[in-house]
C-alpha positions in Angstrom: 133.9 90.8 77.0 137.3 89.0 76.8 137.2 87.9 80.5 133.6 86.8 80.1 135.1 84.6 77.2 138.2 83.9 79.4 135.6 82.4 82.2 133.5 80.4 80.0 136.5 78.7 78.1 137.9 77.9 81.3 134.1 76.7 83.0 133.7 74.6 79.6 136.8 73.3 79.8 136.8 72.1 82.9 133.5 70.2 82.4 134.7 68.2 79.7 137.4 67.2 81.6 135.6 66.3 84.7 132.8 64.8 82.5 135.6 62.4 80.5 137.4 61.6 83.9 133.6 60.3 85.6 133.1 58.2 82.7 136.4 56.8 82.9 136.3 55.9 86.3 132.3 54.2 85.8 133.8 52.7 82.9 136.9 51.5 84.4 135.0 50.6 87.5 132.7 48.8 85.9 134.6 46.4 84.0 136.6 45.6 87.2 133.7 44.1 88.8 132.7 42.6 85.8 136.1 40.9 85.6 135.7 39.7 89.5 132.4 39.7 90.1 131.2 37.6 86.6 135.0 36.4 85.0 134.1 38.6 81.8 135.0 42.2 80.8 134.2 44.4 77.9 136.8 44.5 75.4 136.5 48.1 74.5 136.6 49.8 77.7 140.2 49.6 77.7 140.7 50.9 74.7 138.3 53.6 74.9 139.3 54.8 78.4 143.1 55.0 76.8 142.0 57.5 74.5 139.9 59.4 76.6 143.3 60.3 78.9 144.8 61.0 75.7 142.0 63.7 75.3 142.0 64.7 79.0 145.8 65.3 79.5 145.9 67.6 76.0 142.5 69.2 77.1 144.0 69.7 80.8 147.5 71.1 79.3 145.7 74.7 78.5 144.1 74.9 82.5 148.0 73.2 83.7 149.6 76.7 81.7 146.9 79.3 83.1 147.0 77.7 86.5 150.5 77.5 87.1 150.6 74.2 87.3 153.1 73.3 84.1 156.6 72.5 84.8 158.8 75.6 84.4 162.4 75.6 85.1 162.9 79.8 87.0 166.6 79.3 88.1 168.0 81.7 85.1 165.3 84.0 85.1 165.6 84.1 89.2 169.2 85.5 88.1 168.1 88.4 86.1 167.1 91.9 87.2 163.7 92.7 87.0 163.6 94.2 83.4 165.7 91.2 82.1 163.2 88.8 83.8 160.2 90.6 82.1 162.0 90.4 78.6 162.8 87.1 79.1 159.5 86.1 79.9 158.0 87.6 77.0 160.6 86.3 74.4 159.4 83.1 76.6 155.7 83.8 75.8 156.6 84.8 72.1 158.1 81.6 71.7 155.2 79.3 73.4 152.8 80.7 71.0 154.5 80.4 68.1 155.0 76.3 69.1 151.5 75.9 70.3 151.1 77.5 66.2 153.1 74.8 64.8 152.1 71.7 66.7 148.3 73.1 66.1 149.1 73.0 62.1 151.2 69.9 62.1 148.6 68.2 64.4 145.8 68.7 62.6 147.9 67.7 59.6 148.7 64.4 60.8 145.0 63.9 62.2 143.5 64.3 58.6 146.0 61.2 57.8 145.5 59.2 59.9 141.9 59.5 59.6 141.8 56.2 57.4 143.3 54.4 59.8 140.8 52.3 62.4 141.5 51.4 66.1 141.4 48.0 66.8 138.5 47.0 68.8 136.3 50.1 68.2 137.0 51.0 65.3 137.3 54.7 65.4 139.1 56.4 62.9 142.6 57.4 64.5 142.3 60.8 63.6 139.6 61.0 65.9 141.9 60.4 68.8 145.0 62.4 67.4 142.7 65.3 66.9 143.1 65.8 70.6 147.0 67.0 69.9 145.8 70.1 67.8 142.9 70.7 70.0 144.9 70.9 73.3 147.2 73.2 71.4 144.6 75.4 70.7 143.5 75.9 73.6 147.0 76.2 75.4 147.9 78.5 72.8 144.5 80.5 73.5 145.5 80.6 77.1 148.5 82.1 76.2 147.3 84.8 73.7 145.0 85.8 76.6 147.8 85.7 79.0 149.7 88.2 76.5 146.8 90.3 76.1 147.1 91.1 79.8 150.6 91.5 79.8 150.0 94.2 76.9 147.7 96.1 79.2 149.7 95.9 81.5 147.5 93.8 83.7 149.8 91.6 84.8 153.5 90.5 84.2 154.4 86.5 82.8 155.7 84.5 85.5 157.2 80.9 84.7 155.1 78.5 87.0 152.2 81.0 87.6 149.1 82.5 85.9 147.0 85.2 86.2 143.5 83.6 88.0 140.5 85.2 86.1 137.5 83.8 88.1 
């Protein structure tokens, strides 16, 4: 059940992404040769294609953490035996969750205030584009809940720069 789950956050999450990083490119694209081709450009795309990276690096930190991909630092851990390097990494774990916790409150905290505020050109409420904080959060910090659950079952053991592939 939980890996069924596992696959389907990961399939969604990775369409939204992709999705968000096509329209970007048409978008960006498109007001290129518009700004060539015809000397005039849409005002928004800029602004909108900004806050559409904000949305795809925050939704791409969760896959960057279960893929390996984040940046982890191994040289101390490298140093330990074994048993120190499994403790360490899930003091390390421990820790990530309970800072993917905080930033998730704090960011959706700071989303609901800023809510009044208005972009520029578009318009769009602020909190609309700082929602993305908490909501990559969430998801990093269900990636890591999941990675702990495995760890639990002994499944698998945490390593810094790696992750489990469930596909």
């Amino acid at each position: 059940m939980l890996r069924a789950f596992e696959r389907g956050l990961v399939a969604a999450n990775r369409f939204v992404i992709a999705g968000l990083l096509a329209v970007m490119a048409v978008l960006v694209v498109g007001n290129v040769v518009l700004r060539y081709l015809f000397g005039t450009s849409l005002s928004w795309v800029e602004e909108l294609t900004r806050y559409m990276m904000i949305w795809t690096a925050w939704l791409g930190a969760g896959l960057a953490f279960r893929s390996g991909t984040h940046v982890a630092v191994e040289v101390f851990q490298d140093a330990l035996p074994a048993a120190g390097r499994r403790l360490l990494r899930q003091a390390i774990l421990a820790l990530a969750m309970l800072f993917m916790a905080v930033i998730v409150w704090l960011g959706i905290r700071y989303a609901v205030f800023a809510w009044r505020q208005h972009s520029p050109v578009l318009g769009l409420p602020l909190g609309m584009v700082y929602l993305a904080v908490p909501t990559g959060a969430l998801l990093v910090l269900l990636h890591l809940l999941l990675a702990a659950r495995r760890v639990v079952a002994g499944e698998a053991e945490p390593v810094a720069g790696t992750a489990p592939a469930v596909e």
